[in-house]
C-alpha positions, -999 to +999 in steps of 0.1 A: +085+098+214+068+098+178+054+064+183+039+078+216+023+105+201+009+088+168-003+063+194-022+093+213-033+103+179-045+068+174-061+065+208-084+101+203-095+089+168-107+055+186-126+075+212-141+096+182-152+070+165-167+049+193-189+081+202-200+081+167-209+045+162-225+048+195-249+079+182-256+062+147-263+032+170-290+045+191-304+061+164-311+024+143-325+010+173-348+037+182-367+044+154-400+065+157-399+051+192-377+081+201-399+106+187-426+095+203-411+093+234-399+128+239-431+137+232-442+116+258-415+125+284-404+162+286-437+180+296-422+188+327-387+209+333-373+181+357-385+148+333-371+169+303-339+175+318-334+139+328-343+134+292-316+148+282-293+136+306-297+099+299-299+104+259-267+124+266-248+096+289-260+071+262-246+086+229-214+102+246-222+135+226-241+164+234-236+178+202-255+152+184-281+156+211-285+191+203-283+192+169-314+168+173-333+186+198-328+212+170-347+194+144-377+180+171-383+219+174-383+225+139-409+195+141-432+206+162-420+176+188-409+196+213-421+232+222-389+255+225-395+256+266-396+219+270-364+217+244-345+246+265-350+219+296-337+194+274-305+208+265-297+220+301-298+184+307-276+174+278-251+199+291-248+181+328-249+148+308-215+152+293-198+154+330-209+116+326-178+113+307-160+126+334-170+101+360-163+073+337-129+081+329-123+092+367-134+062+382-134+033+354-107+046+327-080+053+350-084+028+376-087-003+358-070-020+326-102-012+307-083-022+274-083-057+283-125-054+286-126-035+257-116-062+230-148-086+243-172-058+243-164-047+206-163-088+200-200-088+214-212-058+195-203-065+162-216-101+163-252-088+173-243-060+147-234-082+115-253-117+126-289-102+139-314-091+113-337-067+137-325-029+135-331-029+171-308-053+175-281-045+154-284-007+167-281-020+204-248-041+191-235-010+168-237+011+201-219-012+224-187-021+201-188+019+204-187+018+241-155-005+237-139+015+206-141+039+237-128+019+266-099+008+239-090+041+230-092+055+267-068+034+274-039+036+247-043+076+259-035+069+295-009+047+281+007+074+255+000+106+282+024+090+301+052+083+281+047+120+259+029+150+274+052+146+311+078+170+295+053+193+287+057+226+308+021+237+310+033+256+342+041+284+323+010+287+313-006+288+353+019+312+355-002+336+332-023+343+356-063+352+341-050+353+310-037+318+313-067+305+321-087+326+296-062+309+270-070+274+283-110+281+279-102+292+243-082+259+237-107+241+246-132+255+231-114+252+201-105+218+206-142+208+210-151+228+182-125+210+158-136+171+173-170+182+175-173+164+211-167+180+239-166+142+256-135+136+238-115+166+250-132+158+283-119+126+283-083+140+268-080+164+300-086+145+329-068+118+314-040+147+312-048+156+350-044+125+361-008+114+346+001+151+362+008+162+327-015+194+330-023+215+366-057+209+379-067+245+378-061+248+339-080+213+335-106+233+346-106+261+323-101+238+296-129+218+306-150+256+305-136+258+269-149+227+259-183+234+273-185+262+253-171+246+223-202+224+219-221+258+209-202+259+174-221+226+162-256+240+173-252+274+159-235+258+128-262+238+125-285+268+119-267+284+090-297+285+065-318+270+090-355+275+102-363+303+131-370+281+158-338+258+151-318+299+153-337+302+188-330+269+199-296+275+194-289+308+204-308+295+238-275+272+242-250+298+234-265+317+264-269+290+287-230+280+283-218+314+279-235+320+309-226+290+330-187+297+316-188+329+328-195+321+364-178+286+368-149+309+359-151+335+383-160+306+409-135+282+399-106+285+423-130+285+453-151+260+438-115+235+434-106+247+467-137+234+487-138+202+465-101+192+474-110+204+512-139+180+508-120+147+495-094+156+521-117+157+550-139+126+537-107+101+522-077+122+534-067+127+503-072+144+469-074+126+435-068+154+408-092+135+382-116+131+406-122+169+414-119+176+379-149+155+373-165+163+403-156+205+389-178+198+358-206+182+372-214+208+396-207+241+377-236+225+350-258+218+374-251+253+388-260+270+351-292+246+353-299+264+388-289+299+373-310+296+343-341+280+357-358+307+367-347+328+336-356+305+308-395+316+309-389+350+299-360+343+278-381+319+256-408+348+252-379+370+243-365+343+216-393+334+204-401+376+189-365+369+175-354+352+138-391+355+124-405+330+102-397+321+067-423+336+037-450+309+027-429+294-002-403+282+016-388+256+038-400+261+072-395+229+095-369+211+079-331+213+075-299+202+082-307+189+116-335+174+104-310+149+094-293+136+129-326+110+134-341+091+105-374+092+122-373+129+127-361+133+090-393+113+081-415+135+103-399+167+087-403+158+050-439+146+053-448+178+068-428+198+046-446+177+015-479+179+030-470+222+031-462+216-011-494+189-015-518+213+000-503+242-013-508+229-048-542+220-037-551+256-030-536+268-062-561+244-086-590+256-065-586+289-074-579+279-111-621+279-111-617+315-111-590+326-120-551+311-144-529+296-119-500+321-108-470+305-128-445+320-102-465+306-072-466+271-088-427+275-098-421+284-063-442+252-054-417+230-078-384+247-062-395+234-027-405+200-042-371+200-054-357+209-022-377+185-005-359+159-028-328+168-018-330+160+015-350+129+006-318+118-014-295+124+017-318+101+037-321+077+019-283+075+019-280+067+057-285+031+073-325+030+074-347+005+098-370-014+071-403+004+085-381+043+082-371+026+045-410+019+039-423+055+055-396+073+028-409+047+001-441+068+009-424+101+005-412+095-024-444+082-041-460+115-030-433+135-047-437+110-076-472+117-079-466+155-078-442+155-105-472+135-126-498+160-116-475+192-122-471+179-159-513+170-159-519+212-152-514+230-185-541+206-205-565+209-168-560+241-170-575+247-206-603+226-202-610+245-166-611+279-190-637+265-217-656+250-193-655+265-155-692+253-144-685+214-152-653+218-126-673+231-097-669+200-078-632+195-083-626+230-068-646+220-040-626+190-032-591+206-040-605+235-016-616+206+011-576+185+008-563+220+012-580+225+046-575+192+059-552+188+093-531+157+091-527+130+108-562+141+128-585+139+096-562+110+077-594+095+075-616+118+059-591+116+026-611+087+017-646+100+022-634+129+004-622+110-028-657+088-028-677+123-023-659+133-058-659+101-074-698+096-070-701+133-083-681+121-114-702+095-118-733+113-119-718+135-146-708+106-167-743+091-165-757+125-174-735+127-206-751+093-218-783+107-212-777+136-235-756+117-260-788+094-261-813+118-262-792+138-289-787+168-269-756+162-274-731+147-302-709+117-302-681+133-309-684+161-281-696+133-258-668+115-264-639+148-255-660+153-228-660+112-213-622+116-220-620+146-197-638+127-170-616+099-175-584+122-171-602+142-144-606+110-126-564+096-130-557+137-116-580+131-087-568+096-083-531+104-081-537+137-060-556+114-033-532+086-031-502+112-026-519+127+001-527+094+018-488+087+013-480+116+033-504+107+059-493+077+064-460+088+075-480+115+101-493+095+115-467+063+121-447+092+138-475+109+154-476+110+191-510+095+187-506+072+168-529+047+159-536+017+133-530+024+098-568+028+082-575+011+048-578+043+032-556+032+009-574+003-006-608+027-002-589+050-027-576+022-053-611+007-051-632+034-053-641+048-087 
């Protein structure tokens, strides 16, 4: 009896982890290719659906799909419409599981596959040097760690969970079944995958260990468990990652609702149906069959609905102030490539913001609490940096952070550069016309569209400074002017010049990285040798 139960134990964490390694998998081997290709593929309601179907069949977790819908809003990837349409489709994704545990888990000796597959994975895992690659193999020795693990629970429900009298809970009535929906909502909240307790369920319908009718309601519960990770997700978060997921609490509460008040018809006619068609009912097999069609009924229910509801979210959770973080956050965090896309926005926000500030230093000192505020978000910004950097990175997502964090590098250097900038800007406003001009000009610009004026920009100023050093020999030469004033004056060109240098390259940094995960994305430029070269 213990060793049965420690083996279901066993068999749940396997299923855990082979969901996970299969999520962390598809995430190495898609890269910015994933970004791109939402971008690409959910301007309609039906495409953006099957969107989320498939990326939901493929990871085994529609909590990690939501949690990075989450951050593509916060992104600007996806519009919250197009991401509402997304997550409908993650939702009838997860009865995937179902199907496969139905038809393939319970039918055959999957354990006996299993072994090879995880064999297979981890030599393309550990032996192949592509990310692609070793993502596709990380993600298959998942989908065995699954198979294994699905079948030491069929195995261990068997010999444990027969003595169980779950009758007594039928016998409840509504309330029984409201309890069930709570349990497994709980359930999914604890696992954080509502395929697992899925998977648990109709693997506990099957052995006859649990009525059909509480399956369902259990399998209601763990529908509306998968809510807690979105809206857990937003704690601290941005406004559109709150909308986004308050859009999924109503679209489950909703669907819950009326799969319950339809679900003893609803198992009626689909036991009436296997009789009529086989002559005979399978008890997993409605209980997979239960789950697919009361999402795709909330699909149908909220179709019409989402429209108005999105105009209705989108007047709720208003914006952050200017001085804070306002597309990234945790979520940001589920995708490299949309972690990559989040920080180069949020550093292009600080880069430009700083920009703005020195322009205005022509006519007026710098606000010390706007440029503190400008530091704390930098700071910020590193933080999450750091957590990235942490995770297993493809060697173009560990070359686009490289870029990151040589902007922020260069930030820090110009931060310290102000205070003596500043002093010179005060004794001698006129001579910094031109900077102010082009601080004013890299404040305005809209990356990744104008990456390539960043480099006419910086030879526009460097041709200006180079007509003021040539007029300082003139006067030093003529005697207008003395040596030793020409001389603080050349060294004030010369830092002037490292300031504009180091402001230009860190913007470039940051564009890089818009526009590698740009939806348009085109050739890199050689802006940056234009700005090492130019002087």
């Amino acid at each position: 009896m213990i060793t049965d139960l420690f083996m279901a134990l066993g068999a749940l964490g396997l299923i855990l982890l082979g969901m996970d390694w299969m999520t962390q998998g598809l995430k190495l081997a898609a890269g910015p290719g994933l970004v791109q290709g939402l971008q690409r593929f959910t301007g309609s309601p039906l495409s953006a659906v099957a969107i989320g179907t498939a990326a939901t069949v493929a990871v085994q977790s529609s909590s990690a799909v939501t949690v990075t819908i989450i951050g593509f809003v916060n992104a600007n990837i996806l519009s919250l419409r197009n991401a509402a349409y997304v997550i409908y489709g993650s939702n009838v994704g997860t009865s995937f599981t179902g199907w496969f545990v139905a038809l393939v888990g319970l039918q055959f000796k999957i354990d006996a596959l299993a072994l090879p597959v995880i064999g297979i994975g981890i030599v393309a895992k550990t032996f192949v040097n592509k990310a692609l690659w070793q993502g596709i193999g990380q993600g298959i020795a998942g989908f065995g760690l699954l198979f294994l693990g699905i079948g030491f629970l069929k195995t261990s429900f068997d010999a444990v969970f027969l003595d169980i009298e779950f009758d007594a809970l039928a016998q409840l009535g509504i309330m029984g079944l409201l309890l069930a929906v709570l349990i497994g909502a709980v359930l999914s909240t604890l696992m954080q995958a509502s395929a697992a307790v899925i998977a648990l369920v109709i693997t506990a319908v099957a052995t006859g260990a649990l009525p059909l009718t509480l399956g369902a309601a259990f399998v209601i519960g763990a529908n509306l468990g998968t809510t807690s990770t979105a809206l857990l997700s937003t704690l601290a978060a941005t406004a559109k990652a709150k909308r986004l997921a308050w859009l999924h609490l109503i679209f489950n509460v909703l669907t819950g609702v009326v799969a319950l008040l339809i679900l003893q018809p609803l198992l009626w006619l689909i036991v009436w149906l296997q009789q009529y068609w086989f002559d005979s009912s399978h008890a997993a097999f409605s209980l997979a069959l239960f789950h697919t069609l009361f999402n795709v009924l909330g699909v149908l229910l909220m179709w019409p609905i989402t429209g108005r509801l999105v105009i209705w979210l989108n007047q709720k959770f208003r914006g952050q102030a200017m001085l804070q973080l306002t597309v990234l956050d945790r979520s940001s965090l589920a995708l490299p490539a949309l972690a990559l896309k989040t920080l180069s926005m949020e550093q292009q926000r600080v880069l430009q913001g700083f920009c703005q500030l020195m322009a205005q230093m022509i006519k007026q000192p710098i606000d010390q609490n706007n440029l503190d505020e400008l530091k704390q978000l930098q700071r910020d910004i590193a933080s999450f940096a750091g957590q990235l950097g942490q995770q297993a990175l493809s060697s173009e997502e560990s070359k686009a952070l490289q870029h990151v964090t040589q902007s922020q590098l260069r930030l820090e250097m110009l931060f310290q550069m102000v205070p003596q900038l500043e002093k010179q800007v005060s004794d001698s406003p006129a001579a910094f016309q031109s900077s102010a001009t082009f601080w004013q000009q890299l404040a305005q610009l809209q990356l990744p569209e104008e990456a390539e004026q960043i480099a006419r920009l910086y030879r526009d100023i460097s041709r200006s400074r180079l007509e003021l050093k040539q007029q300082l020999h003139i006067m030093v030469m003529t005697d207008r002017l003395s040596h030793d004033d020409g001389g603080r004056q050349l060294l004030q060109l010369a830092e002037l010049r490292r300031f504009h240098h180091q402001l230009t390259k860190a913007m470039y940094s940051i564009a890089s990285v818009q526009q590698l995960y740009s939806q348009a994305h085109t050739e890199q430029t050689t802006i940056l040798s234009e700005v090492t070269n130019a002087h």
